[in-house]
C-alpha positions in Angstrom: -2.5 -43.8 -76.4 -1.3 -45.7 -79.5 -3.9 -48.0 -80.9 -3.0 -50.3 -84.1 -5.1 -53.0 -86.1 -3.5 -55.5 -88.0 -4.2 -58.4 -89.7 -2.6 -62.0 -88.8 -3.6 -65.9 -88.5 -5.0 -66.8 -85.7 -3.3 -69.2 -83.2 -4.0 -70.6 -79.5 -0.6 -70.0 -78.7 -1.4 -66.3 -78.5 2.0 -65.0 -77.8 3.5 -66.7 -81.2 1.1 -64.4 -83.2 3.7 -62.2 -85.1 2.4 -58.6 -84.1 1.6 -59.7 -80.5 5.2 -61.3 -79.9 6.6 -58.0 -81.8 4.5 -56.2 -79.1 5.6 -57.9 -76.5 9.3 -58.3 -77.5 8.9 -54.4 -76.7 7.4 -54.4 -73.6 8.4 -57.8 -71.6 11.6 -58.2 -73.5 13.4 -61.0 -71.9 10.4 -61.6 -69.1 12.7 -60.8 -65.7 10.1 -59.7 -63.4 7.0 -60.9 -65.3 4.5 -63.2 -64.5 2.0 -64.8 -67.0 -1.4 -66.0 -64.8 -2.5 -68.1 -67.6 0.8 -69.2 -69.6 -0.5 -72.0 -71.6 3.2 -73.6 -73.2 4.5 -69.7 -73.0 7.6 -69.4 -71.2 8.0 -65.9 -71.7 7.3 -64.3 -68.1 10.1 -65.6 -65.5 7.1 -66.7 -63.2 4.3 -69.3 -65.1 1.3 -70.4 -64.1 -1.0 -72.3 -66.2 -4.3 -74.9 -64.5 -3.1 -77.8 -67.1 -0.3 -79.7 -65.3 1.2 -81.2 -68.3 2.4 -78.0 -69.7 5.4 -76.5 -68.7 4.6 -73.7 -66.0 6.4 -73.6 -63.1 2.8 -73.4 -61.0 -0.3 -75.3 -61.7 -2.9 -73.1 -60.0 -6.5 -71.6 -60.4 -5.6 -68.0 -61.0 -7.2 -66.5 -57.8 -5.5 -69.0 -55.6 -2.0 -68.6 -58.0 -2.4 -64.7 -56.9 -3.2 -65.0 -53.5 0.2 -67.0 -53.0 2.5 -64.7 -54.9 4.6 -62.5 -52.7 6.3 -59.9 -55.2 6.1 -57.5 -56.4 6.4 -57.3 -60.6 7.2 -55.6 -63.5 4.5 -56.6 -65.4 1.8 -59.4 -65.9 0.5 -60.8 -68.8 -3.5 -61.3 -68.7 -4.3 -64.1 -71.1 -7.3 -66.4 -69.7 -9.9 -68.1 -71.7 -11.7 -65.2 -74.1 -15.4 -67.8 -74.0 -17.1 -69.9 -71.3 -16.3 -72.7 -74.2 -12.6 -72.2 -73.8 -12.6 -72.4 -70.2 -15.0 -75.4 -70.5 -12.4 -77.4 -72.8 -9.4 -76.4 -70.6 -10.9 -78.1 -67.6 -11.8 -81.2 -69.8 -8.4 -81.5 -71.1 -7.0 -82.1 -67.6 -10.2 -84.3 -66.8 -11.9 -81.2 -64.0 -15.5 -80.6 -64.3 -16.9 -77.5 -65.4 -18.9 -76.0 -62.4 -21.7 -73.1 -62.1 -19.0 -71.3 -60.1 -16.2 -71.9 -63.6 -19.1 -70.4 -65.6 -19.0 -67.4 -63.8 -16.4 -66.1 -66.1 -16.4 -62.4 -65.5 -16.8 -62.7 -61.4 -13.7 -64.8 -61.9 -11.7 -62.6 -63.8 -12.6 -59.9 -61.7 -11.2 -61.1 -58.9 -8.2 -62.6 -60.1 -7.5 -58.7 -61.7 -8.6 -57.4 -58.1 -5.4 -59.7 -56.2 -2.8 -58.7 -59.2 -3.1 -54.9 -58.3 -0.6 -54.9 -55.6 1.7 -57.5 -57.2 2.6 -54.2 -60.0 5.2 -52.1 -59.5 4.5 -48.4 -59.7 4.9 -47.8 -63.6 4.6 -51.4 -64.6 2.2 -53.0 -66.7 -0.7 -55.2 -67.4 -1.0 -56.5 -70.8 -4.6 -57.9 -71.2 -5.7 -60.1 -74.0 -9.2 -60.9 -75.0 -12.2 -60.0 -77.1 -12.9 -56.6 -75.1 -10.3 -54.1 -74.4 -11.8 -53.9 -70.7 -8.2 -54.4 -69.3 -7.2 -53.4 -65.4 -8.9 -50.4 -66.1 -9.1 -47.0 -64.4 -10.5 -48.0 -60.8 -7.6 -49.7 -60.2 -5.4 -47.6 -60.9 -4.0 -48.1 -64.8 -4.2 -46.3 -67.6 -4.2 -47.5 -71.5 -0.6 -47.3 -73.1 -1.4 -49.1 -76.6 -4.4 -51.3 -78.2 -3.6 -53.7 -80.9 -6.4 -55.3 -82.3 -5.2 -58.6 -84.1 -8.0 -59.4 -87.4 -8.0 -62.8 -87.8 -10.3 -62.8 -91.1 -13.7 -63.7 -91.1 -14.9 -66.0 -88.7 -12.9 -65.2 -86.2 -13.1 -62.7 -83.6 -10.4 -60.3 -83.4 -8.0 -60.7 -80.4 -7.7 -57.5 -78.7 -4.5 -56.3 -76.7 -4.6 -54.1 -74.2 -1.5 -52.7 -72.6 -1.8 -50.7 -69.4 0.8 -48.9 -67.1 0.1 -48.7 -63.5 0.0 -45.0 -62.8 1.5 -45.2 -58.5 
């Protein structure tokens, strides 16, 4: 397992901080066969889903119900939801939803949504996680850790933790 920390400005376009798009220049490379659950104004997974319809993602889904449609089977995903309960809580506001007891259930959500992407990863592809914890896919379902990079942002900020896992099938 290769783990790195680095130091960088942060960004909420998380894939346009340097060391994370050098990361996943290596990994995703030109995104054929990718999805991105959470894609913000990313378009670098061929397949895009993001909850804000005025960004560009080809879907405009919750993430459970975006992963209970899909059909294929990938190469990878990229794994890049709302770190807080306050950043899912302004996401919904920006597209005028209301934030429910069931939204604030942040972890059960996740859970889930990680739960219906198992089967949609090739044997030997990968989930690259991105968060505060380095909690990933995980072991139970079936991936093990390829590389961390933690991302300091300076203080004030929390670090932004990447996990990248391989699917071991």
């Amino acid at each position: 397992m290769i783990i790195n920390r680095v130091w960088a400005m942060p960004d909420k376009r998380t894939f346009t901080i340097k060391p994370i798009a050098e990361l996943l220049d290596r990994y995703v490379g030109d995104g054929k066969g990718w999805i991105d659950l959470f894609a913000g104004s990313s378009q670098l997974a061929e397949i895009t889903n993001d909850i804000n319809p005025n960004l560009p993602a080809k879907f405009h889904m919750e993430s459970e119900e975006f992963m209970k449609r899909a059909k294929r089977v990938y190469k990878g995903a990229l794994f890049d939801p709302p770190y807080s309960l306050e950043q899912m809580k302004r996401s919904y506001e920006d597209i005028g939803r209301k934030f429910t007891q069931r939204d604030g259930q942040i972890a059960n959500r996740w859970t889930e949504t990680k739960n219906l992407l198992i089967d949609r990863i090739a044997s030997n592809g990968y989930v690259i996680s991105f968060g505060w914890n380095s909690n990933g896919m995980g072991k139970k379902r079936g991936f093990k850790i390829v590389e961390i990079l933690l991302v300091s942002h300076g203080a004030g900020h929390n670090d932004t933790i990447v996990t990248v896992e391989q699917r071991n099938e």
